[in-house]
C-alpha positions in Angstrom: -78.0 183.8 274.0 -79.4 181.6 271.9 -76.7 179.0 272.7 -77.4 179.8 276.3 -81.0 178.9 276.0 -80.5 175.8 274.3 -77.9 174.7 277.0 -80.7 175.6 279.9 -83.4 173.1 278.6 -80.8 170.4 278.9 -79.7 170.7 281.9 -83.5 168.7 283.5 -82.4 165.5 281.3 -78.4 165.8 282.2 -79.1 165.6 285.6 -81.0 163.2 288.2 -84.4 162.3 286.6 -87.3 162.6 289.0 -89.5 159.1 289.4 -91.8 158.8 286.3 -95.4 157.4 286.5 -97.2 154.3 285.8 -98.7 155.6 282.2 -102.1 154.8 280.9 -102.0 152.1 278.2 -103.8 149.6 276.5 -101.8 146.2 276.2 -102.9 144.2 273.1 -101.7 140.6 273.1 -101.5 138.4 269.5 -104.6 137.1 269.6 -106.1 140.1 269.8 -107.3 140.3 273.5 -106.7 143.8 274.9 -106.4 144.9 278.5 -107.8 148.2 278.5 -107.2 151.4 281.6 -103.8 149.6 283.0 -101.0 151.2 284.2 -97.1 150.3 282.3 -94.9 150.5 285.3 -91.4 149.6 282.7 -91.0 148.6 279.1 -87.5 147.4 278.3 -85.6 145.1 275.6 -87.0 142.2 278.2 -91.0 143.1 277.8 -92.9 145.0 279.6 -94.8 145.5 283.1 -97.9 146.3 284.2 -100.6 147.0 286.7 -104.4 147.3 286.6 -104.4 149.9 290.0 -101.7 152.5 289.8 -103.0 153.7 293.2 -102.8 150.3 295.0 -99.4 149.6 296.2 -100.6 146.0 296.4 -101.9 145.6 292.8 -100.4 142.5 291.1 -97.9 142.9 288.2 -98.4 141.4 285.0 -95.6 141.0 283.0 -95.3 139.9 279.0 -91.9 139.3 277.1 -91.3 140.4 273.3 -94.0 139.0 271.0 -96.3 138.6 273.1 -97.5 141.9 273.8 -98.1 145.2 271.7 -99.0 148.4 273.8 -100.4 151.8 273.1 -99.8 154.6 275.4 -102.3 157.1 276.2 -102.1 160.4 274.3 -99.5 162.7 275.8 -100.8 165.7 277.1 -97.5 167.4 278.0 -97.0 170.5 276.3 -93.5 170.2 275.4 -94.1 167.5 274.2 -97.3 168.1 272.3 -95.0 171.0 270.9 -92.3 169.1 269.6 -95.0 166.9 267.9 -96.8 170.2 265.8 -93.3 171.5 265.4 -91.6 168.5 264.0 -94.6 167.7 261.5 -94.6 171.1 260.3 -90.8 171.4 260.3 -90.2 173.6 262.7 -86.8 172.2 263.7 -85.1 174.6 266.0 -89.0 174.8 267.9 -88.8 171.4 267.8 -85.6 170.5 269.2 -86.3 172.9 272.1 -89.8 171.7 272.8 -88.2 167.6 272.7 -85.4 168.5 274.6 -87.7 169.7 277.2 -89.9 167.0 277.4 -87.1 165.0 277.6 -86.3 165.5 280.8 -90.0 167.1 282.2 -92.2 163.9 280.7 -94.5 162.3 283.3 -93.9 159.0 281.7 -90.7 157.3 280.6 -92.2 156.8 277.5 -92.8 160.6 276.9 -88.9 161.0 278.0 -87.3 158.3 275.4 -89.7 159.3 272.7 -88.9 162.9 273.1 -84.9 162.0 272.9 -85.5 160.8 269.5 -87.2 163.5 268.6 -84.5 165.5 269.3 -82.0 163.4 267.2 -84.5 163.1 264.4 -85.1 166.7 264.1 -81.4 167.5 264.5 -80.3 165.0 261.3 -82.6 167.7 259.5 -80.6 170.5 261.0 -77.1 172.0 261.3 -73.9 171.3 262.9 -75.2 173.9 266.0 -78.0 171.1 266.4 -76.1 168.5 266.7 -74.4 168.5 269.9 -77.4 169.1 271.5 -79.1 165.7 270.4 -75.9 164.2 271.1 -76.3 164.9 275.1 -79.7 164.2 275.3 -79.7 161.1 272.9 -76.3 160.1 276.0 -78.5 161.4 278.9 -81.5 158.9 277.6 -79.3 156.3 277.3 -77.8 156.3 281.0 -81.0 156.8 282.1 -82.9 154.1 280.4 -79.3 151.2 279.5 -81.9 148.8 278.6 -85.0 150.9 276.6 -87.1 149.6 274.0 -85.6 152.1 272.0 -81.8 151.8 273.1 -80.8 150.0 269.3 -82.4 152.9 267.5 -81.1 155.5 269.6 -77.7 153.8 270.0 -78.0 153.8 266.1 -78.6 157.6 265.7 -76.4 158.2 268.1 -73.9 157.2 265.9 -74.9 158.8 262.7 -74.9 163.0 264.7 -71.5 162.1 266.0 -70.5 161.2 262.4 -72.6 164.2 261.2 -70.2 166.0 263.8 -67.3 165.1 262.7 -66.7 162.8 265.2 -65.8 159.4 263.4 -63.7 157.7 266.1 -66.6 158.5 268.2 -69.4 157.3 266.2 -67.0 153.6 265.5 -67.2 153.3 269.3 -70.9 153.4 269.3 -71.6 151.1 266.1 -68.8 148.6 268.0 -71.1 149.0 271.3 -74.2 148.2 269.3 -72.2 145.0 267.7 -71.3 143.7 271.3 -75.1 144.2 272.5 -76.2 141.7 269.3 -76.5 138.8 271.8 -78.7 140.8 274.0 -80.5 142.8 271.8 -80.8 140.7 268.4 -80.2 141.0 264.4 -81.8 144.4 264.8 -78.5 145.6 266.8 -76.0 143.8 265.0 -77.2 145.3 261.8 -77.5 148.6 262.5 -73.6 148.1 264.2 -72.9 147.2 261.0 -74.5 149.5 258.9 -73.3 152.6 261.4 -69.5 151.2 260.7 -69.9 151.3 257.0 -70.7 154.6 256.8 -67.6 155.5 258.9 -65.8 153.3 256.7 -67.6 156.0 253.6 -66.3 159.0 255.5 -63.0 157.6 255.4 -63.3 156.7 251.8 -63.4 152.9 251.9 -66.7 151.8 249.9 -65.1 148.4 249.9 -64.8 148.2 253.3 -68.3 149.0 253.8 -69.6 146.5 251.1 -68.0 144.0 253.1 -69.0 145.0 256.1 -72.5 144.9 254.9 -72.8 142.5 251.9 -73.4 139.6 254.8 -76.5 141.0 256.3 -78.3 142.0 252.6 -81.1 139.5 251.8 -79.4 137.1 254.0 -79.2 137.4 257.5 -81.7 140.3 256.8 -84.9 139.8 255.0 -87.5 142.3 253.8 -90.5 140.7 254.8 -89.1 140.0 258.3 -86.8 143.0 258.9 -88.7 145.5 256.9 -86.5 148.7 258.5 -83.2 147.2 259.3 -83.6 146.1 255.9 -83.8 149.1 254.4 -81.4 151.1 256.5 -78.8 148.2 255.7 -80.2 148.8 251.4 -79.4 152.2 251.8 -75.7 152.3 253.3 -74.9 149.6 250.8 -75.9 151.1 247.9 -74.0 154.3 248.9 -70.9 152.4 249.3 -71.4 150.5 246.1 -72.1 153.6 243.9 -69.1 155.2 245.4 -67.2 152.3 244.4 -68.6 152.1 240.8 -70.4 148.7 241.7 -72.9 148.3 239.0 -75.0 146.2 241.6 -76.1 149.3 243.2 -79.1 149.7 241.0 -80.3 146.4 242.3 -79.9 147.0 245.5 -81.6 150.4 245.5 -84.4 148.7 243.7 -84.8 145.7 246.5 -84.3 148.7 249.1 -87.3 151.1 247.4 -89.9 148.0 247.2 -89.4 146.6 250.6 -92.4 146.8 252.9 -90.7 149.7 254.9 -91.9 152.8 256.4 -93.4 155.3 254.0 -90.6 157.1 254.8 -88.0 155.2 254.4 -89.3 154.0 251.0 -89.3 157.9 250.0 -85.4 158.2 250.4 -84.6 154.8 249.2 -86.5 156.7 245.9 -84.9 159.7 246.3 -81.6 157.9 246.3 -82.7 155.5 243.3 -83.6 158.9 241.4 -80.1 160.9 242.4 -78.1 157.5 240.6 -79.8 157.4 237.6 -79.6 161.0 237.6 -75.5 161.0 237.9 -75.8 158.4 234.6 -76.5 161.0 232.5 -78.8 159.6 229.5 -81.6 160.0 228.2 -83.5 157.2 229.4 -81.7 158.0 232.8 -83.0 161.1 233.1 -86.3 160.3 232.9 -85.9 157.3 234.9 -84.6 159.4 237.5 -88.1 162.3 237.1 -90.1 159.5 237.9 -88.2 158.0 241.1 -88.2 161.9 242.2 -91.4 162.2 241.4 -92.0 159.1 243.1 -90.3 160.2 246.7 -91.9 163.4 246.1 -95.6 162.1 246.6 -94.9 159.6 249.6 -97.6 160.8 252.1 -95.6 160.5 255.2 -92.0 161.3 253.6 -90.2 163.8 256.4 -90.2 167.8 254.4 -86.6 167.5 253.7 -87.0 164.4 251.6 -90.0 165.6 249.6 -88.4 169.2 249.4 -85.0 167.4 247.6 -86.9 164.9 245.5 -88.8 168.6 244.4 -85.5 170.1 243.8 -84.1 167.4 241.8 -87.0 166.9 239.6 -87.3 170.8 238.8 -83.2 170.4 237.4 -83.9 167.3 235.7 -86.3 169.5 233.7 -83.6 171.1 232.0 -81.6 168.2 231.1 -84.5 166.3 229.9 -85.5 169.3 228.1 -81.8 169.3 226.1 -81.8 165.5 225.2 -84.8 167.1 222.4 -84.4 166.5 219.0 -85.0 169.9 217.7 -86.8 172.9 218.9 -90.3 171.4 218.6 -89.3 168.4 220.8 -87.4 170.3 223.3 -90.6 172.5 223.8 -92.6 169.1 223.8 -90.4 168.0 226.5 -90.6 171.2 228.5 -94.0 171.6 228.4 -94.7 168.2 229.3 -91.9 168.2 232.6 -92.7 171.6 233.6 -96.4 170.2 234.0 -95.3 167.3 236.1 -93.2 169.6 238.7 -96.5 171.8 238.6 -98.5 169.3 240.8 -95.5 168.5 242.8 -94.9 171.9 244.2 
């Protein structure tokens, strides 16, 4: 039944979409000048379109290409919508996937419908293989609905990673290969994420070398941190992966440059979550600690997602122990334990 269910609230976005509105939006160009109470009529990897009138057939269209525009949509007030947005903050993912995946295909707006789609697929990374399939259809639906969306590289990209996730590898290669040929149309930011995508099929199949190579040309050189703050990072993050896997002692470094980039809060909390789970696997003394302090670290990033803060918890409540046994003698181990046991204290 509950399969049923979950099948019924996809069916709006697999079929024919409805005509969406002109939303509310102010669009802020980069000298600061904002147009306030207009209407976006499309947003897509060309720039975006809008109107001052939605009511007037005959009111003139502005349009604005990439750069020269930012643009903030008017607070949704659709309930699935609103619902996926409590439930995904509070980590209710199964609420949330069914509350996204109905806005998904309900939305008044095209930007309520694409945003919702990644909603989906973010809560459904978080979940289980039952979740999965799900986002897959309604990250495919978006996609055919909207080929040439703002969003298409970073739903294109997590794409991929659920039909990986699923056990689909063949089919996730296709979609980092698709994401490759779009590079000319859609930029770095594509071309990277193809790449990244097809070096972690290349770590499903056991190849870390392949992935390094795959990767090792977009690292600090076609990809910078201060320019490409997020690709950046994703790019950090698969590489280190494949070059721990493949004993590479450069994987510290990379994990370091990856941490300290000016990315997302988030994305900063599992670049530390990962830096704290290597050191962790060294198994020293100074390791160990190293590693409480990275956890530690991911654990108190204000906007890390729960599962990242709840693993960088878990691993820094084991380290404990370990730390604990690296004591001297008794009165050192209880030192240690005392000390530690504090620290997890105000994590939890």
């Amino acid at each position: 039944m509950k399969h049923l269910s979950r099948l019924i609230l996809l069916l709006p976005f697999a079929g024919a979409l409805v005509a969406s509105d002109a939303a509310p939006a102010t669009v802020t160009s980069p000298g600061g000048q904002s147009m306030d109470n207009v209407y976006v009529t499309d947003e897509s990897m060309k720039g975006i379109t809008f109107v001052t009138d939605a009511k007037d057939p005959n009111s003139p269209s502005v349009s604005k290409g990439h750069g020269e525009y930012m643009v903030t949509y008017q607070e949704s007030i659709n309930r699935d919508y609103k619902t996926g947005q409590i439930d995904e903050a509070s980590h209710n993912i199964a609420g949330g996937i069914a509350a996204y995946t109905a806005a998904a295909g309900n939305g008044r707006y095209d930007w309520e419908r694409q945003n919702a789609a990644l909603g989906v697929a973010r809560l459904a990374a978080l979940g289980g293989k039952a979740d999965y399939a799900n986002a897959i259809t309604v990250l495919t639906a978006m996609l055919a609905a909207y080929p040439n969306s703002v969003h298409a590289v970073e739903a294109s990209y997590r794409l991929g990673g659920l039909e990986l996730l699923n056990g689909d590898a063949a089919a996730a290669q296709k979609v980092a290969d698709g994401l490759k040929d779009k590079a000319s149309d859609w930029g770095l930011e594509a071309s990277a994420l193809g790449a990244a995508l097809s070096a972690q099929c290349a770590l499903a199949g056991n190849q870390p070398a392949a992935a390094i190579a795959e990767l090792t040309p977009f690292f600090g050189d076609k990809l910078t941190a201060a320019k490409n703050p997020e690709e950046f990072l994703q790019v950090g993050m698969v590489l280190a992966q494949a070059q721990v896997k493949a004993n590479d002692p450069a994987a510290l470094d990379t994990i370091r440059q990856t941490a300290y980039s000016p990315a997302s809060p988030a994305g900063q909390a599992t670049a530390q979550l990962l830096w704290a789970s290597t050191l962790a696997d060294k198994g020293d003394a100074a390791s160990l600690r190293d590693a409480f302090d990275h956890a530690a670290i991911a654990a108190c990033f204000k906007d890390a997602d729960a599962s990242t803060r709840n693993q960088a918890v878990a691993l820094a409540s084991t380290l404990v122990g370990r730390i604990v046994a690296t004591g001297m003698d008794d009165a050192a181990k209880n030192k240690l334990k005392v000390e530690y046991s504090g620290y997890v204290a105000k994590l939890q």
